[in-house]
N, C-alpha and C positions, 0 to 999 in steps of 0.2 A: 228264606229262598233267595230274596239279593244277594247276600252274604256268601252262597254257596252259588250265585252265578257269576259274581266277582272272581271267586277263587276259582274258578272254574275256567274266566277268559285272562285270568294272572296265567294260569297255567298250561294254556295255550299257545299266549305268547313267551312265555320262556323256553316252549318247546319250538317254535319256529323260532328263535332269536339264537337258540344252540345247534338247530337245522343250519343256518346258514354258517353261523363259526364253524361250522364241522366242513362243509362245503368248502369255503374258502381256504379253511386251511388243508385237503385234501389237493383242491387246483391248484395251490403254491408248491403242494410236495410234486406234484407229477409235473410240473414243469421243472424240477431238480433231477427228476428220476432219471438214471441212466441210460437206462432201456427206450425211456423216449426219447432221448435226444438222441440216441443210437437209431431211432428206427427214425426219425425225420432226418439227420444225417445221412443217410442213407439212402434214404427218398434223393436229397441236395445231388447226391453223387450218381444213383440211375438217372437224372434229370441232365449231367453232365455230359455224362458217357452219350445219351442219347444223342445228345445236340452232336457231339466230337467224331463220334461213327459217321452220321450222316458226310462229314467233311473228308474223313480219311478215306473213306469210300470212292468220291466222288475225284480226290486225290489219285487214288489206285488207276480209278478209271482213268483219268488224263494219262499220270503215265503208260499205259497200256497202247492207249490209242496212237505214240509214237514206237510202238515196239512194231518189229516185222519178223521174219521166219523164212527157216528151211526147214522141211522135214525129209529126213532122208527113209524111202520106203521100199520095202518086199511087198511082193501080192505072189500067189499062187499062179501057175500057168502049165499051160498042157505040157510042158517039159521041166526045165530046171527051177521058173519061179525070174519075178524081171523086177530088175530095181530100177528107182528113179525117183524124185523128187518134189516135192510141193512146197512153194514160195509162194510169198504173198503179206498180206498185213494182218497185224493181229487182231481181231474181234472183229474182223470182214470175212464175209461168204464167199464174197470170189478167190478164187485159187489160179494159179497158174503151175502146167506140168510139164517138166524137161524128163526127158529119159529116151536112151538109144534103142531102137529094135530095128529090127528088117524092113523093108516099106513094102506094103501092102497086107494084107491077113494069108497072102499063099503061104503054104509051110514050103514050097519048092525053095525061095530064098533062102529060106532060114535052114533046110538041108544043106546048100549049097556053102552057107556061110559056116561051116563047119568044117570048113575044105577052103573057099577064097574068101576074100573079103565080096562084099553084097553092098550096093546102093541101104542109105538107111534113111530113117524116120528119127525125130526128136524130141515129138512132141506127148501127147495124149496120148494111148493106145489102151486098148479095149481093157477092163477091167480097173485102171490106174483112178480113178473116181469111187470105185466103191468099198466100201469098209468094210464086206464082207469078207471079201478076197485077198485082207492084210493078213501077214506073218509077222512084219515086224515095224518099228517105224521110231525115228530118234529124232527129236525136233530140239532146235538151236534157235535163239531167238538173236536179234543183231539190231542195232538202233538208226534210224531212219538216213547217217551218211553212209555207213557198213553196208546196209539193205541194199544202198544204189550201186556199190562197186562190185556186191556178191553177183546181184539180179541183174548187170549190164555184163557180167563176166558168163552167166550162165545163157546169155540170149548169144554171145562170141562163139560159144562153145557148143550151140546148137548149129548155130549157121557155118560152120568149121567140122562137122564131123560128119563128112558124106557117104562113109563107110561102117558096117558094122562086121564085125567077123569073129565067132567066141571064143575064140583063143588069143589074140591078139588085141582083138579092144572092142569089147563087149559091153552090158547094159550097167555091168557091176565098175568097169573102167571108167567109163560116162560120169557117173556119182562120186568115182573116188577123187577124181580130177577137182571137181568141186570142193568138196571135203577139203582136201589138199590145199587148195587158193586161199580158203577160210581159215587156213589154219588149227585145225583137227587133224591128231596124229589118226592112220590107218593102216587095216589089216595090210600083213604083208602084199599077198596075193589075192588078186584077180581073177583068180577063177574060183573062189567061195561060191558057195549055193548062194543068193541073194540074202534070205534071211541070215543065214549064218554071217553072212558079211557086217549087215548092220548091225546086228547084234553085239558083234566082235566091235565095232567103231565106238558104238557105246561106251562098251565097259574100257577100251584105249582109252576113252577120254574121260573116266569115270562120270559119265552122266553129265556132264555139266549142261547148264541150262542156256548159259550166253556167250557168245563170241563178239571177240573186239579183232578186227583186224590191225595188223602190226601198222605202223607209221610209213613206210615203204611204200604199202600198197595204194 
């Protein structure tokens, strides 16, 4: 009975003594194996990327926050449809609106102004706020010296237009003026329906996103 409980714990521990060789030399292989260094690699590089987004992000945003805008807009109206404009800075809620119409909401003016020219308005006018009421709208963005020369050129050109009249120089004239200073090629004519006008300005300038004004201005 000794004899066969000796051989009995010989052969226990030879079985735990090739448990572990087997182990060991298994953890030596998977630390060669491809696939794991492939997949903690891996790991190293989602861990990089993560940290590097955070920064380019944050990058994006700074520059953003010196970018500024025009948007040149159509809205629908009880007649032809009124263009006009939205400046402002980019990823701010305030807005500021230029655009010529008749002054007052009587449509007696704006009859009248179809025949002579009519006292005008430059600002706000009913509808230019809501995004329901858009047709069309082509926004240019301009870097924070451009912004001041566009946005001091558009405040000249409100307080300079005391006249509105729709043949001679109407709400789509108002815009294009602007357009024009900035340096955006524009539809020939002034009497486009409003949307069709922007529209047309657009594709003149095949979409582009940013304007530099010339060294002159």
């Amino acid at each position: 009975m000794q004899v066969a409980s000796e051989k009995t714990m010989r052969l226990a521990l030879a079985v735990c003594v090739a448990a572990l060789s087997m182990a060991a030399h298994l953890q030596a292989a998977s630390g060669q194996d491809p696939n794991a260094i492939a997949a903690l690699s891996g790991k190293s590089l989602e861990s990089a990327r993560a940290a590097v987004q955070p920064r380019a992000a944050s990058k994006a945003s700074r520059k953003s926050e010196n970018l500024y805008y025009v948007d040149f807009r159509a809205r629908t109206a009880a007649s032809y449809g009124h263009a006009f404009v939205w400046y402002g800075k980019v990823n701010e809620r305030a807005v500021e609106v230029a655009g010529l119409h008749p002054a007052t909401e009587s449509v007696i003016p704006y009859i009248i102004g179809h025949v002579l020219p009519v006292p005008s308005e430059t600002g706000a006018s009913y509808g230019d706020l809501d995004e329901e009421y858009l047709t069309a709208s082509y926004r240019v963005t301009l870097n924070e010296q451009d912004a001041q020369k566009v946005f001091a050129y558009i405040k000249h050109l409100q307080a300079n237009s005391p006249l509105w009249n729709a043949a001679i120089y109407n709400c789509v004239a108002f815009i294009r003026d602007i357009a024009q200073y900035m340096g955006l090629r524009t539809p020939v004519s002034h009497l486009l329906y409003p949307e069709d006008w922007v529209n047309e300005l657009r594709q003149l300038n095949g979409g582009r996103k940013t304007v530099r004004l010339s060294e002159k201005q």
